[in-house]
VOZADREN-985533 format. One line per field, with one value per residue: residue number from 0; residue in one letter; x, y, z of N, C-alpha, C in turn. Coordinates in steps of 0.2 Angstrom, whole numbers, plus 5000, padded with zeros to 4 digits. Layout:
num = c(NUM:...);
residu = c(a:...);
nX = c(X:...);
nY = c(Y:...);
nZ = c(Z:...);
caX = c(X:...);
caY = c(Y:...);
caZ = c(Z:...);
cX = c(X:...);
cY = c(Y:...);
cZ = c(Z:...);
END
This chain:
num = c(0:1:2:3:4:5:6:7:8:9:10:11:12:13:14:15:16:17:18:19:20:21:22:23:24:25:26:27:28:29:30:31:32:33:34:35:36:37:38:39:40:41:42:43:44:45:46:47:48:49:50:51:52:53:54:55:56:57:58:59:60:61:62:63:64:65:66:67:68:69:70:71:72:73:74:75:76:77:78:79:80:81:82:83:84:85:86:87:88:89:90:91:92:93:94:95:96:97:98:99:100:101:102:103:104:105:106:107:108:109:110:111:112:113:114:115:116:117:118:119:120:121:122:123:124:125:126:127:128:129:130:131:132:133:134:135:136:137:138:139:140:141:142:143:144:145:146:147:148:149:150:151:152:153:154:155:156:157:158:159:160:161:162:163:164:165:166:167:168:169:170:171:172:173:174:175:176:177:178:179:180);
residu = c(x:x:x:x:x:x:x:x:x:x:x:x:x:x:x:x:x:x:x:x:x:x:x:x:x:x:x:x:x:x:x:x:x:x:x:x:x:x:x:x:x:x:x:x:x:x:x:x:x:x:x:x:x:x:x:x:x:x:x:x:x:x:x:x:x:x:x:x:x:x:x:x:x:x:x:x:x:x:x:x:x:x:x:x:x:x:x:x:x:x:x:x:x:x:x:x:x:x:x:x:x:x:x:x:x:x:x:x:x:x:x:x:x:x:x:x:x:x:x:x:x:x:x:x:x:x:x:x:x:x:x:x:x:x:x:x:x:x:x:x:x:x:x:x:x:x:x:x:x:x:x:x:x:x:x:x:x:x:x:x:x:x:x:x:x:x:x:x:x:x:x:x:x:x:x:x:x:x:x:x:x);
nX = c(3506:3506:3517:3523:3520:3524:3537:3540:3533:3545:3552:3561:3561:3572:3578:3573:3580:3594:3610:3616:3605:3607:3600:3587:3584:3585:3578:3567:3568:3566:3553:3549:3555:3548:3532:3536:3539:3525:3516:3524:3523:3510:3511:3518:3510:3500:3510:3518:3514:3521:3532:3537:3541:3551:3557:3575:3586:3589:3582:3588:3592:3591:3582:3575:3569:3555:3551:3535:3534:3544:3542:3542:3554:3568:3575:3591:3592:3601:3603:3591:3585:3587:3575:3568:3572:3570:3556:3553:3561:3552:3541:3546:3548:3536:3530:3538:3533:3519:3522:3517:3514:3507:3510:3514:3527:3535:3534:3537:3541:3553:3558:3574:3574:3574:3563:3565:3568:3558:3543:3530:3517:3519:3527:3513:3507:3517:3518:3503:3503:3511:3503:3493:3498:3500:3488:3483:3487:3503:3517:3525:3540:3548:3563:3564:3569:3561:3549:3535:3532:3533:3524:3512:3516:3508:3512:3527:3543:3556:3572:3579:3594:3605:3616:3635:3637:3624:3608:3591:3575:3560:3544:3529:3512:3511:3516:3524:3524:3524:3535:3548:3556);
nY = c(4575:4585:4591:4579:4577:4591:4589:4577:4583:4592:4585:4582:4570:4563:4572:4573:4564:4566:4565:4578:4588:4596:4597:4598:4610:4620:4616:4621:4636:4637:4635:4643:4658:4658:4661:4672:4680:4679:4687:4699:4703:4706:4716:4724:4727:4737:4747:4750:4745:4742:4734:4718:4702:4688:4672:4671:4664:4646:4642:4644:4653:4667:4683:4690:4705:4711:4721:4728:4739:4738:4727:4716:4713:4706:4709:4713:4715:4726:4737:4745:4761:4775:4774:4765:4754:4755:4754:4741:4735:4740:4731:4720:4721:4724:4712:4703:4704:4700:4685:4672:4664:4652:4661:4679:4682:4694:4709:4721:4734:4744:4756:4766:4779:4783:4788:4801:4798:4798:4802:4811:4806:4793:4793:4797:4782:4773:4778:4775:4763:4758:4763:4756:4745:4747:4745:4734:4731:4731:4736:4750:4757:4773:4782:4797:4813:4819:4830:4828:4816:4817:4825:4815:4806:4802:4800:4804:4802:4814:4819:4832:4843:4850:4856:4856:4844:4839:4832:4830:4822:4819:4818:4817:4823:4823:4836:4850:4851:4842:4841:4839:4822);
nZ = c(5378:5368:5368:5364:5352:5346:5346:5338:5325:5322:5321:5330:5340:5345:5356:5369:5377:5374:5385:5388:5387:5379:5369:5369:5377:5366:5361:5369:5368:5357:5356:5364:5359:5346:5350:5356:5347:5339:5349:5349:5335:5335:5344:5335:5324:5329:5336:5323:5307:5297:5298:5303:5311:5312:5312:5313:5301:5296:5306:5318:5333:5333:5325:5312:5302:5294:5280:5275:5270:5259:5249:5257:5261:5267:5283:5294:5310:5313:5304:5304:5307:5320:5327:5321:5326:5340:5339:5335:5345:5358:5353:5356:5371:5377:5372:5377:5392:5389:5390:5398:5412:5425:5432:5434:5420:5419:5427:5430:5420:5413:5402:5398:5388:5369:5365:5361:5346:5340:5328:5333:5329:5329:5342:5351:5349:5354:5368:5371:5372:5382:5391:5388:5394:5408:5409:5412:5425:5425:5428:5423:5420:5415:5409:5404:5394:5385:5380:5377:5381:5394:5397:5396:5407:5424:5435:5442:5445:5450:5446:5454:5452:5464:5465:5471:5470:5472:5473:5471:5475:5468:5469:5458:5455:5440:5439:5447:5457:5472:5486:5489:5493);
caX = c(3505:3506:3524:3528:3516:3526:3544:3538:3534:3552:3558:3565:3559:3576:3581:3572:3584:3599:3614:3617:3600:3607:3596:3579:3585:3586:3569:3562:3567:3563:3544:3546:3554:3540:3528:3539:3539:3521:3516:3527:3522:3504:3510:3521:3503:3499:3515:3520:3512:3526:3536:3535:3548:3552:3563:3581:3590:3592:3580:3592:3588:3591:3577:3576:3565:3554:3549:3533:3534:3550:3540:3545:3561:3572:3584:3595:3589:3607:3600:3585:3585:3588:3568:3564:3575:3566:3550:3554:3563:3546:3537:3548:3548:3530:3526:3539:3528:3513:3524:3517:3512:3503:3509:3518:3533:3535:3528:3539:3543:3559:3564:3577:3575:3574:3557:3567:3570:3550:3540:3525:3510:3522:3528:3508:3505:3520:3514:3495:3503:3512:3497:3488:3502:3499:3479:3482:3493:3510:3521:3530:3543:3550:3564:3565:3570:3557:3543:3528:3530:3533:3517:3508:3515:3505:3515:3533:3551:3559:3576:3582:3601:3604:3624:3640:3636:3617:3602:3583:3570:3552:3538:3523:3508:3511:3518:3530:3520:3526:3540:3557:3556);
caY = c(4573:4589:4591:4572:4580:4594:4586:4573:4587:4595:4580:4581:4564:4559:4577:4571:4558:4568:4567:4584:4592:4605:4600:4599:4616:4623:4614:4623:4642:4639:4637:4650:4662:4657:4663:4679:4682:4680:4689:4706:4704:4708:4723:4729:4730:4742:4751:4751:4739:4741:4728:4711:4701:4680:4668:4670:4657:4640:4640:4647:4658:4675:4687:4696:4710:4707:4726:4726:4742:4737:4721:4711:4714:4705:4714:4713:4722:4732:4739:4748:4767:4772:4776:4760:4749:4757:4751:4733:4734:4740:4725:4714:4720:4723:4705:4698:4705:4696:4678:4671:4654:4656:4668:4684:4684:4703:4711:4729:4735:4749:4759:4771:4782:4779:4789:4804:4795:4794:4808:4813:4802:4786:4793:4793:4776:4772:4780:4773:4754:4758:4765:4750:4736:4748:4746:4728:4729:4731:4743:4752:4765:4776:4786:4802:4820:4821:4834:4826:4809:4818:4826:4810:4803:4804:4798:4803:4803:4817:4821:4839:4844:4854:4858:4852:4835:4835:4830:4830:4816:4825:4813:4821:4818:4826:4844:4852:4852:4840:4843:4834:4817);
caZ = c(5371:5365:5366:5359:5342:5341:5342:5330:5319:5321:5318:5337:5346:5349:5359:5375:5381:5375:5387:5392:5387:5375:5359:5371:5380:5362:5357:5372:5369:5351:5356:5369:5353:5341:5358:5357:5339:5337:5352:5346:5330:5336:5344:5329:5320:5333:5334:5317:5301:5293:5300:5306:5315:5310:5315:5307:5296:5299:5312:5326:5340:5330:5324:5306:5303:5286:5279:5272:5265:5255:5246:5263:5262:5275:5285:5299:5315:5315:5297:5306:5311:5329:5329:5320:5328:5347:5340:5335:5353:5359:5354:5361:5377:5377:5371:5384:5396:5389:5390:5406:5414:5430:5437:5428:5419:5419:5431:5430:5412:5411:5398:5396:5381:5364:5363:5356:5342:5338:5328:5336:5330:5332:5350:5355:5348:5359:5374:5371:5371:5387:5397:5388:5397:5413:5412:5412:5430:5424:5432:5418:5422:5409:5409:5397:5395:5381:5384:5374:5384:5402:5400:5398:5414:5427:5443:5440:5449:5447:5450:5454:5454:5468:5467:5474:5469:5478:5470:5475:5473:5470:5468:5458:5449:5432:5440:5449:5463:5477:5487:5491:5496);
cX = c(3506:3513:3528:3523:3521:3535:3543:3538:3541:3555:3563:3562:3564:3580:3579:3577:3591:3604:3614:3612:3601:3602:3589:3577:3584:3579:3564:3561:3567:3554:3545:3549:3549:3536:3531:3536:3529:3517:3518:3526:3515:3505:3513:3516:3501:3503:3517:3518:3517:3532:3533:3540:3547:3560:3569:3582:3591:3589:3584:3588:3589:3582:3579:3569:3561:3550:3542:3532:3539:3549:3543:3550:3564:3579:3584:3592:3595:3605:3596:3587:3585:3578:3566:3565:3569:3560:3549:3556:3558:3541:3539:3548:3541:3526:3531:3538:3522:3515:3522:3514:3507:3503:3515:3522:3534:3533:3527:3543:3549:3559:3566:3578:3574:3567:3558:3569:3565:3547:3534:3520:3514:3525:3522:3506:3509:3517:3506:3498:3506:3507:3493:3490:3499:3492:3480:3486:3498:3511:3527:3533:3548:3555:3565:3567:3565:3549:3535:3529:3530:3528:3512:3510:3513:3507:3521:3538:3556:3568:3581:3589:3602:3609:3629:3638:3629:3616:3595:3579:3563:3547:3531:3517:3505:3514:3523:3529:3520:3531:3545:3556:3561);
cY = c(4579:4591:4586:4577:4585:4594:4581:4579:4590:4590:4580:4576:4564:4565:4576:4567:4561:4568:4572:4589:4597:4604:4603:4606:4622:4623:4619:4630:4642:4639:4644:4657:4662:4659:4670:4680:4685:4686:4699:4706:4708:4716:4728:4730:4734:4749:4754:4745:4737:4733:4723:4708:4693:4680:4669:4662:4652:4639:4640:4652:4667:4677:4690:4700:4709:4717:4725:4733:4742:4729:4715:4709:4711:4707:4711:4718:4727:4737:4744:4754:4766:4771:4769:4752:4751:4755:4743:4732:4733:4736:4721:4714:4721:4715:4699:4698:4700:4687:4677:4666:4656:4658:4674:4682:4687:4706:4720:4728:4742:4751:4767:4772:4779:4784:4796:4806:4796:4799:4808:4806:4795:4785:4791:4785:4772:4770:4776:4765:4753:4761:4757:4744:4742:4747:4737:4724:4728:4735:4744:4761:4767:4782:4792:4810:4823:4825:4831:4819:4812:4822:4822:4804:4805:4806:4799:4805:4808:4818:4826:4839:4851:4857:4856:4844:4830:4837:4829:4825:4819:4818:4817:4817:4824:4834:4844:4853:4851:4841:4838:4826:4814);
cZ = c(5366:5363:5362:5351:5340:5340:5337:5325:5317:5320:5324:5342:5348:5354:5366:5378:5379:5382:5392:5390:5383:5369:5362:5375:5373:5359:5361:5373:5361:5351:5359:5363:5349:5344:5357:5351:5337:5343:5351:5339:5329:5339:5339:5326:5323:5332:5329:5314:5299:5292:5305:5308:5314:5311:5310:5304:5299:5303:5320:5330:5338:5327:5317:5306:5295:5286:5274:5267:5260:5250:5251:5262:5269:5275:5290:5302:5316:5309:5299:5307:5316:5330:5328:5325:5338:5346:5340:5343:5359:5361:5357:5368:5377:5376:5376:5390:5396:5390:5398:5408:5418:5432:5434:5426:5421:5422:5430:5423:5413:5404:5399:5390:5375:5362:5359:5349:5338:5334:5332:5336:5331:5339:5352:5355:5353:5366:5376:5372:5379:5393:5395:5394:5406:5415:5413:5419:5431:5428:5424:5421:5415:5412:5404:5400:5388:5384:5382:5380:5392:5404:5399:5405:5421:5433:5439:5445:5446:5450:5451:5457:5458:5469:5471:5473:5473:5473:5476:5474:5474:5468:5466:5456:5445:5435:5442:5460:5471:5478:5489:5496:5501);
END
């Protein structure tokens, strides 16, 4: 019932019985956006106030970026810094981690880079939201060549170039300490 209330409010009753299923496949990943949207929005308050993230125009499946320090100003996410843009990027993968039914979406988070982009007290804020997703049982891996975030991870994969086209796999925890894997 809850889904006939909320196509009646869209004004989408007649998308269920379409055909070839494309309007109610579009109706279905606009709740699950709206579910994203709101989701990283919560963490962008974390991350960064400043910005907030809403559905684009026309009601499609795009994203715009609303500034609040610019009188909510709406931009284009191409528009953003590289640092701004890694944080909005941030929340979305952090909030599509938290999208999950009964049994995870996300289990394992990646990123490559982006935290060199960051100053300092918005690198820790970073840092501080990804030990938060790993206190909650994620697995988050990170990769970097940044020195402020490779001394907050604990467990890390290193991997030492050894010449002629060899390399070393070190496994530590936070040193230089273990040896070759």
């Amino acid at each position: 019932t809850q889904v006939i209330r909320v196509l009646e409010e869209r004004g989408w009753v007649d998308v269920v019985g379409q055909r070839d299923g494309s309007k109610f496949r579009r109706f279905a990943q606009s709740v699950t956006l709206d579910q994203l949207v709101r989701i990283a929005n919560a963490e962008l308050d974390t991350l960064n106030p400043r910005y907030a993230l809403r559905r684009g125009a026309a009601g499609d499946l795009t994203l715009d970026v609303v500034d609040r320090d610019m009188g909510d100003e709406v931009r284009a996410p191409r528009s953003l810094s590289g640092g701004e843009r890694f944080l909005v990027a941030l929340a979305l993968a952090l909030a599509l981690s938290g999208l999950e039914g009964r049994h995870s979406f996300v289990d394992t988070l990646f990123i490559d880079e982006g935290f060199g982009s960051l100053d300092r007290d918005t690198l820790d804020v970073a840092i501080d939201a990804l030990e938060a997703l790993q206190g909650h049982g994620r697995k988050v891996g990170v990769i970097t060549h940044v020195p402020a975030m490779i001394e907050r991870i604990a467990v890390q994969v290193r991997v030492v170039k050894r010449g002629g086209g060899r390399s070393e796999v070190r496994i530590s925890d936070g040193g230089w300490g273990a040896g070759p894997v």
